[in-house]
Backbone as ProteinMPNN parsed JSONL, in Angstrom:
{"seq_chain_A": "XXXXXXXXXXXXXXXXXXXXXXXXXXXXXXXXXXXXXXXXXXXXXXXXXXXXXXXXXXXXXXXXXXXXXXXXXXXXXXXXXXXXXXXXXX", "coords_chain_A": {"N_chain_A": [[0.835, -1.181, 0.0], [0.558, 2.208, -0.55], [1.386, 4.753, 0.994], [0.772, 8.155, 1.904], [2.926, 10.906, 3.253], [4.065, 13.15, 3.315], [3.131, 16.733, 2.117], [3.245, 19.1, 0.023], [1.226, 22.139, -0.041], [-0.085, 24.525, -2.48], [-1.906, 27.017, -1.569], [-5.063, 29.446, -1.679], [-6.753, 31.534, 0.391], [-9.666, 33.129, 2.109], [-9.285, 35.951, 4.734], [-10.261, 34.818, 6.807], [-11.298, 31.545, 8.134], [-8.337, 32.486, 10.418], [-4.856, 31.667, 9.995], [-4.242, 30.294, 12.118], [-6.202, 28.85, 12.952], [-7.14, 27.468, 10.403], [-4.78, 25.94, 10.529], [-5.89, 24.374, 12.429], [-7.835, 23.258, 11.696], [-6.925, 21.378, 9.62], [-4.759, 19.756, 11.023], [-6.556, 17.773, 11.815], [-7.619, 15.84, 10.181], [-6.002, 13.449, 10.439], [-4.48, 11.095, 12.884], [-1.815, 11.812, 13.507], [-0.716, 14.064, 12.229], [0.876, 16.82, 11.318], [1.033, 20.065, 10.679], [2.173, 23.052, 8.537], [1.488, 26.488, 8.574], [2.507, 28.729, 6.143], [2.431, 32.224, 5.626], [2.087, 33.987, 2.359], [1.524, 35.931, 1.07], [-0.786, 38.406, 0.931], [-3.419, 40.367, -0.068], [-6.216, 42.598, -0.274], [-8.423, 40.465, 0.153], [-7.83, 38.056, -0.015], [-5.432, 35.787, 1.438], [-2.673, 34.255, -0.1], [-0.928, 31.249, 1.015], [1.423, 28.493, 2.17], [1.107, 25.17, 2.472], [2.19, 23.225, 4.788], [1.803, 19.727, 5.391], [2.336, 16.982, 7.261], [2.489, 13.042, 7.725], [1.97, 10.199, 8.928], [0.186, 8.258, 6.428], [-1.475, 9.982, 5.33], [-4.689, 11.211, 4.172], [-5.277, 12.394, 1.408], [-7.798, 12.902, -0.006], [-9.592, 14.079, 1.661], [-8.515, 15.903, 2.733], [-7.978, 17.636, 0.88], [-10.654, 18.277, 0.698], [-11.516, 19.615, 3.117], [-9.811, 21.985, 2.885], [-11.329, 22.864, 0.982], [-14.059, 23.508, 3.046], [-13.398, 25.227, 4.419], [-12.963, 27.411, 3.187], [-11.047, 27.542, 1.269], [-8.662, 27.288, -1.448], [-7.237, 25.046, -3.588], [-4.264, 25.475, -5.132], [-2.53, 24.163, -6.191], [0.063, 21.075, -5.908], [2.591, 21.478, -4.68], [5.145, 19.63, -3.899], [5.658, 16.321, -2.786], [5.609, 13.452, -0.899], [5.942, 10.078, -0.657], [5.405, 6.841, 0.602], [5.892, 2.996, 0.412], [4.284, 1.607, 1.721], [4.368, -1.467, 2.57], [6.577, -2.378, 2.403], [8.849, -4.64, 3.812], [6.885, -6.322, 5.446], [5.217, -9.412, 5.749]], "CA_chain_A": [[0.0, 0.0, 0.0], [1.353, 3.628, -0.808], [1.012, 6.128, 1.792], [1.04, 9.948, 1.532], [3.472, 10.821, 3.806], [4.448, 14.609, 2.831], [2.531, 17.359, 0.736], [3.436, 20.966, 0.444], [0.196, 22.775, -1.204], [-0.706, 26.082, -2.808], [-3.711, 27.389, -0.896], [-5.704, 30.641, -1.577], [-7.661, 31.517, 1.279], [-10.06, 34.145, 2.899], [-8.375, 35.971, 5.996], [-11.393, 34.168, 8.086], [-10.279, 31.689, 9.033], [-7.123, 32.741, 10.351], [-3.612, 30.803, 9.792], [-3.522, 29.073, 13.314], [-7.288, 27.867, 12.712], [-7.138, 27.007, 9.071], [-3.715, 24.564, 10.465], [-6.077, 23.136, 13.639], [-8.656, 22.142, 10.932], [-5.931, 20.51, 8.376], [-4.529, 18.949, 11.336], [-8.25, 17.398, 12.572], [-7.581, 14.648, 9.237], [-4.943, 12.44, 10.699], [-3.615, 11.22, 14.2], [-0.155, 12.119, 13.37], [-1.248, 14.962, 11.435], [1.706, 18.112, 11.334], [0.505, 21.265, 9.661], [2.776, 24.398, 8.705], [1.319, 26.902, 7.479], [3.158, 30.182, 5.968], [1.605, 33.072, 4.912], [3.014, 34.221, 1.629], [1.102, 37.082, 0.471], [-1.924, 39.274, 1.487], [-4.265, 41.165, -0.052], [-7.204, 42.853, 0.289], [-9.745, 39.678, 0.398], [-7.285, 36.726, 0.436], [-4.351, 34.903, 1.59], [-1.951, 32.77, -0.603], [-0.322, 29.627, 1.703], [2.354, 27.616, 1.648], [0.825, 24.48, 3.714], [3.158, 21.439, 3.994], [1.105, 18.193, 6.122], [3.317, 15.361, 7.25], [2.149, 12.489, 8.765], [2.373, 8.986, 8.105], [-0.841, 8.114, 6.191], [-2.287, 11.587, 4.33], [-5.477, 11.091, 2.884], [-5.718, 13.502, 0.442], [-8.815, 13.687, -0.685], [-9.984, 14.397, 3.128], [-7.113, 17.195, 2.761], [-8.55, 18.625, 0.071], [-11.898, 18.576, 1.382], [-11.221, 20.049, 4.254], [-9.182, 23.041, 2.711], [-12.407, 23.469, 0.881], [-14.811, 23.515, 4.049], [-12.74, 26.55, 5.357], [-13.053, 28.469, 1.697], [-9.519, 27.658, 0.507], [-9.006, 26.623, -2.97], [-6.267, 24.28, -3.597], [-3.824, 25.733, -6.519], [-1.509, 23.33, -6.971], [0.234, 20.339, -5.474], [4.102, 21.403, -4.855], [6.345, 18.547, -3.095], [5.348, 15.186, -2.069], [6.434, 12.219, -0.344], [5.467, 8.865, -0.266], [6.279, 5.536, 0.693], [5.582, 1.485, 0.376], [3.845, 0.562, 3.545], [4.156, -3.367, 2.048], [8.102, -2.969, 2.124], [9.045, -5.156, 4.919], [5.935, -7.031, 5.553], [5.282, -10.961, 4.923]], "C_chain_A": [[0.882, 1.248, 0.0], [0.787, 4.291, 0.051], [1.562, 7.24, 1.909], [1.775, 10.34, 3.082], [4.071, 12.551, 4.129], [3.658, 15.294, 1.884], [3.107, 18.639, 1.08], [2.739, 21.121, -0.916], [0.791, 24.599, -0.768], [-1.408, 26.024, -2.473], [-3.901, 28.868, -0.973], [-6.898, 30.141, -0.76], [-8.303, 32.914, 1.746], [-9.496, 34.587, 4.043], [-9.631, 35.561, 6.66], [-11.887, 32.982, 7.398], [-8.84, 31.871, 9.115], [-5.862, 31.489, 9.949], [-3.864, 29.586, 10.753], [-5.169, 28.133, 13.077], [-7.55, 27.255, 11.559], [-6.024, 25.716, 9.548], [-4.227, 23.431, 10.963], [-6.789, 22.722, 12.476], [-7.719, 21.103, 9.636], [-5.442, 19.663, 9.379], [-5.302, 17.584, 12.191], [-7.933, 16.042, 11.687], [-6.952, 13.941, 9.982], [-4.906, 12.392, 12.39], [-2.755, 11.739, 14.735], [0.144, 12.831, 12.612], [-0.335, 16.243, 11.847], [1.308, 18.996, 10.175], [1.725, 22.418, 9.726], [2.194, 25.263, 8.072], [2.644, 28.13, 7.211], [2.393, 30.516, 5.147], [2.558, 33.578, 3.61], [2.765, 35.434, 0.854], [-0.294, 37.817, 0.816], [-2.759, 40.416, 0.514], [-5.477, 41.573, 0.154], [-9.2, 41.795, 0.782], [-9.398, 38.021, 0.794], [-5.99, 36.78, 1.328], [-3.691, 33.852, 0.679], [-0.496, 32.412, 0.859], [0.258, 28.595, 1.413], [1.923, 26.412, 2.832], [1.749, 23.205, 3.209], [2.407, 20.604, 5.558], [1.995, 17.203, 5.968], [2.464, 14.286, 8.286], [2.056, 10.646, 8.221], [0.893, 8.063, 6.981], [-1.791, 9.234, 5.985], [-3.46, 11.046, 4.014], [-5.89, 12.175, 2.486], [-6.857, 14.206, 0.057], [-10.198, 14.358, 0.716], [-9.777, 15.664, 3.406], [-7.864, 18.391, 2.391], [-9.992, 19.242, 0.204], [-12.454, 20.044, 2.306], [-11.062, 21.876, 4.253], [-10.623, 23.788, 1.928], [-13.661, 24.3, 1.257], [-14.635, 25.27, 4.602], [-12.425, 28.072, 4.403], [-11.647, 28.579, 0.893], [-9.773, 27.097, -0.857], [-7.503, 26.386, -3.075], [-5.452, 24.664, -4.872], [-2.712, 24.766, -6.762], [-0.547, 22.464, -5.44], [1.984, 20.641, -5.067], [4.758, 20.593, -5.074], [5.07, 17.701, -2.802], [6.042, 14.366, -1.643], [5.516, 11.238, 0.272], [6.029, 7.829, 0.069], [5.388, 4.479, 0.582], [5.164, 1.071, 1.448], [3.9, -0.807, 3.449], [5.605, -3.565, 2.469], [8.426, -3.457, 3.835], [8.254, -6.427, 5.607], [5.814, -8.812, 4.887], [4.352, -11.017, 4.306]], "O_chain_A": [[1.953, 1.202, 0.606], [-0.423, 4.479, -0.072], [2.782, 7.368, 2.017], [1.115, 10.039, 4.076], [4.438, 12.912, 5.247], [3.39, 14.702, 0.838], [3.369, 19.094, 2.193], [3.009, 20.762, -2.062], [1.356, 25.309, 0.064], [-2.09, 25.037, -2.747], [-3.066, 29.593, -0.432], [-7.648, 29.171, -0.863], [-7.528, 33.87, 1.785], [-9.04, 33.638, 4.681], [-10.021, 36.563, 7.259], [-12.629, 33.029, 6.418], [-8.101, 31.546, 8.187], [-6.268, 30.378, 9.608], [-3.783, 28.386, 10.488], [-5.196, 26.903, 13.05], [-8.338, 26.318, 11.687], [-6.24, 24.595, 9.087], [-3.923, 22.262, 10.727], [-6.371, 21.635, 12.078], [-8.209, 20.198, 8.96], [-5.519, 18.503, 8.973], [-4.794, 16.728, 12.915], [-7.955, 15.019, 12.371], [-7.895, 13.481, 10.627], [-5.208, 13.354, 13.095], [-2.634, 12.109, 15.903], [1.218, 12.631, 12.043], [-0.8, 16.829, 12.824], [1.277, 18.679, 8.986], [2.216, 22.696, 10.82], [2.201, 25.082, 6.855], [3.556, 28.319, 8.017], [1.79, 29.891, 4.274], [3.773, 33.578, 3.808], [3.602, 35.927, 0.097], [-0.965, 36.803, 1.01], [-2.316, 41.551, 0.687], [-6.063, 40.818, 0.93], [-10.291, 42.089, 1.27], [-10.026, 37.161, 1.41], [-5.624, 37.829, 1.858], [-4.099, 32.691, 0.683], [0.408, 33.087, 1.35], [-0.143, 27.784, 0.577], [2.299, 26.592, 3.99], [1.976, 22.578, 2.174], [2.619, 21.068, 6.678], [2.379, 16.661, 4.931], [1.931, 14.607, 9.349], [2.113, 10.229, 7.065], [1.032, 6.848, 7.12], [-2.878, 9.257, 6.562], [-3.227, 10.045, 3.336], [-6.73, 12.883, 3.042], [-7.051, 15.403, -0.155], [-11.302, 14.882, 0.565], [-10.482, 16.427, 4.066], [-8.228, 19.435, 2.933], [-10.362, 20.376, -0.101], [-13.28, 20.951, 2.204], [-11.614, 22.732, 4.944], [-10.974, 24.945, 2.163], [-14.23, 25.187, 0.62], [-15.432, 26.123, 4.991], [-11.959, 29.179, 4.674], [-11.284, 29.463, 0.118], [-10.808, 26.583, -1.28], [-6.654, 27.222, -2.766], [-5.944, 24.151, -5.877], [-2.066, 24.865, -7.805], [-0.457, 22.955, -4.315], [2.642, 19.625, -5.292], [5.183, 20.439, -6.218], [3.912, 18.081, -2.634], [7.235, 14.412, -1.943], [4.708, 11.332, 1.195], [7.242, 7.757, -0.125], [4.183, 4.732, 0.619], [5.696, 0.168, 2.094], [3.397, -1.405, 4.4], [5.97, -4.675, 2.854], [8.256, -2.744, 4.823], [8.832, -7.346, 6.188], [6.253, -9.234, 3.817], [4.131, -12.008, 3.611]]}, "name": "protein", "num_of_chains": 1, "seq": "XXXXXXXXXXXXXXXXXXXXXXXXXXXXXXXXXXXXXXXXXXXXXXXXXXXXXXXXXXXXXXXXXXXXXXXXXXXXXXXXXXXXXXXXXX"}
């Protein structure tokens, strides 16, 4: 099985909600769920966001959901990192 392990998104967002509550709801998906955000630009109605989620088991389309819920709009996928959850296993 492949699990999402790393993402760093593009996110345009409304300033409401803020940074630190836009991270608690991204980090609400997972157990082991790490959010960063950075702010990267400001104007008068948005926010563009540099969010990178680590955790061992991402689901994405939860992610993306999510970022939706809170009025973000997902522009693009940066960085990832995955791995083989099978490698090792009998």
């Amino acid at each position: 099985m492949i699990n999402v392990n790393r993402l760093v998104l593009d996110v345009l967002k409304p300033h409401h909600p803020n940074a630190l509550e836009f991270a608690c709801a991204i980090a609400e998906i997972g157990s082991d769920c790490r959010v960063q955000v950075t702010v990267l630009e400001v104007d008068e109605k948005t926010e563009s966001l540099q969010v990178v989620v680590t955790g061992s088991r991402l689901d994405f389309e939860r992610l993306h959901e999510t970022i939706g819920q809170y009025g973000g709009s997902l522009h693009s996928i940066d960085e990832v990192e995955v791995s083989n959850g099978s490698q090792g296993e009998a």
